[in-house]
N, C-alpha and C positions, 0 to 999 in steps of 0.2 A: 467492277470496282476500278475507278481511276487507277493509273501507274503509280507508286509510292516516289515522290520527285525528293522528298528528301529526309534523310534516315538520321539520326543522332541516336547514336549507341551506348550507354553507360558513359556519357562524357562529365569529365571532372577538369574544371579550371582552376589552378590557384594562382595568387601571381606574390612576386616573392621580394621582400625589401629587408635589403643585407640576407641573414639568416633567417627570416620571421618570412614564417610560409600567409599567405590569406586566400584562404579558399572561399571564390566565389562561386560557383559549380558544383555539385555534388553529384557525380552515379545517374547523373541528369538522361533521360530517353526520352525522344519527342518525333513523331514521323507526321508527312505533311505530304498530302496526295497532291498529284497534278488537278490545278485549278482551284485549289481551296485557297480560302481568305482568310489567315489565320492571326490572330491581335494575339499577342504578349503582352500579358500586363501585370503590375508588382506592384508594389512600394520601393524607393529609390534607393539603390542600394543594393535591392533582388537579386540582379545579374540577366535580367531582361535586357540591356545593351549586349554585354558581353555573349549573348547566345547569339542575338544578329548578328555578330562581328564572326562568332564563329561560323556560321552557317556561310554568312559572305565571303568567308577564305580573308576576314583584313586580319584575324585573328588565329594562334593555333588552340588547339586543348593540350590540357598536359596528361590526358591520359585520353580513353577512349577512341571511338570511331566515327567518322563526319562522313557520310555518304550523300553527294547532291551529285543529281542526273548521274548515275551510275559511277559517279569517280571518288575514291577517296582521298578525299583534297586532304585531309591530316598527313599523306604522306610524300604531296608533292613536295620541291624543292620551290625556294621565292623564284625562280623565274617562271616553270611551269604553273606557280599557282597564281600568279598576274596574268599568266597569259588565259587559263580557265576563269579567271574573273571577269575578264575582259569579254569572254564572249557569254558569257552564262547570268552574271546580274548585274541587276539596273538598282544602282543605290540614290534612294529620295533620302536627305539630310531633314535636321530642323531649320538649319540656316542656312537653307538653299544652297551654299559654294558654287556660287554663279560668280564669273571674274567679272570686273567692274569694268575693262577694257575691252572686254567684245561684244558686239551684239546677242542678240535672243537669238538669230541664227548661228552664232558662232561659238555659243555656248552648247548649245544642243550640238552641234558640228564634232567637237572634240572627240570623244569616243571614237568617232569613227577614222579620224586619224590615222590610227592605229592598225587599221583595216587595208585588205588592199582592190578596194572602193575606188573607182574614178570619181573625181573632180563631179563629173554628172551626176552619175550613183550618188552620190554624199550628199548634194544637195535633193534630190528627188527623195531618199530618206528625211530628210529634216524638214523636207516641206511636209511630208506625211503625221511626223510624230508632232510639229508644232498645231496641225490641221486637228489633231485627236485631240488635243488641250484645248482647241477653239483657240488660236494665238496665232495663227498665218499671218492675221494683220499688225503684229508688232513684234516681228520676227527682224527689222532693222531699229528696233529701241531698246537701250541699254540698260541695266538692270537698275540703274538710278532713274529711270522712264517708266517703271512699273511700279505696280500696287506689292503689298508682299505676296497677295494671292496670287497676281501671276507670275511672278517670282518664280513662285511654287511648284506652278502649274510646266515653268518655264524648264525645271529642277526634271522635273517628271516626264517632259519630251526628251530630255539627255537620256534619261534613264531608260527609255525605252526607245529611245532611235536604232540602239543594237538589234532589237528582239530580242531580248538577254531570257533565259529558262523562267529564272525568278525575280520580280521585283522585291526588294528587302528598304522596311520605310522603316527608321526613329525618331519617332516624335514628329511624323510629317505636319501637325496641326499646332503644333507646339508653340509656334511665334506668330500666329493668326488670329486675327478678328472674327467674331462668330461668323460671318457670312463669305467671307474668304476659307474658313475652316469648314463651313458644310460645302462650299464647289468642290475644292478639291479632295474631301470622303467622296462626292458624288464620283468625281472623275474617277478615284481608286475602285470605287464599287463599277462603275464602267467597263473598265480595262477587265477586272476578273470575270464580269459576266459575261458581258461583248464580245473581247477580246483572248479573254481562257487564261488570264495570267493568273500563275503563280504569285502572290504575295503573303509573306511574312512581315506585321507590321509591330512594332513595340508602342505605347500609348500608355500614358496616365489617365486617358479621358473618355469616361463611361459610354458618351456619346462615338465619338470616334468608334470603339470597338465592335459597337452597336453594328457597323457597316457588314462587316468581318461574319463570316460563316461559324467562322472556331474560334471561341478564345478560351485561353488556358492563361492561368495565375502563377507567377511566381513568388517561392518569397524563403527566405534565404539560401538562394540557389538553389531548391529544387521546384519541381513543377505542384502543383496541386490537382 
């Protein structure tokens, strides 16, 4: 049996406005081996964001335990838990957050920033991760030069220029045209066969999940 890559314990979210508690979360447990392709899916309002968010460390719980690749991120502090984001996932948005000012190279390029990657290194990864999206050849056209597919696709070379543990997608098909929206299911279902990634994806769309090995239903805050 695969390695268990990510454990969610009895986790409970509420979130709080003035004194009026709102619990999105319930006593929630969800685990997710290495290499499985696993869709979230709800009705709006579930807490299918909010379990990504917690899994990707941009969120805490207010209760329970979050175990990915052996760390428990509920208990880092914000700078060590940036700093385990930063090497551990590759986050695909709905709307892409591609800046309008740099290239397809230099969007993919960011992440590694932060790295301490030569100038060569950096680029030799970005040629790889834009080559995997099929995109090497408009790797100098700016995100107002692209389709939203590759956009998308463009979204998805950032994300994995790291090797990050886990790719974690919301709504990756969300602002696509049907045929822009089956390349990039195709490209995600890729990466996990091909490639062995990890993905946890959130989705309203029956078709999208389809891609997905696992999928599990939300609906108000707990799993089904």
């Amino acid at each position: 049996m695969a390695n268990s890559i990510i454990q969610v314990q009895s986790v409970s979210k509420s979130y709080f406005r003035d004194t009026f508690e709102i619990p999105v979360l319930r006593n929630l447990s969800l685990e997710v081996h290495e290499g499985e392709f696993v869709a979230l899916m709800g009705p709006s309002g579930s807490g299918k964001t909010t379990l990504l968010n917690l899994i990707a460390g941009i969120d805490r719980p207010t209760s329970g335990k979050l175990i990915v690749n052996g760390t428990d991120i509920a208990t880092l502090n914000e700078s060590a838990l940036a700093k385990w984001r930063a090497a551990n996932v590759g986050f695909v948005f709905q709307f892409y957050n591609l800046l309008p000012v740099l290239t397809a190279f230099e969007n993919v390029e960011l992440p590694l920033l932060l790295t301490s990657l030569s100038k060569a290194e950096r680029k030799k990864h970005v040629h790889v991760a834009l080559s995997v999206v099929g995109l090497a050849d408009r790797m100098h056209h700016y995100p107002k030069q692209l389709s939203g597919g590759q956009e998308q696709r463009v979204a998805i070379a950032r994300a994995i220029v790291t090797d990050p543990t886990i790719l974690v997608a919301d709504e990756p098909t969300g602002d696509l045209d049907k045929n822009s929206a089956a390349e990039v299911l195709t490209l995600l279902d890729r990466l996990n066969k091909e490639y062995k990634k990890t993905i946890v994806m959130v989705t309203h769309d029956p078709h999208a999940a389809e891609k997905a090995s696992i999928i599990r239903h939300l609906d108000k805050g707990e799993l089904q």
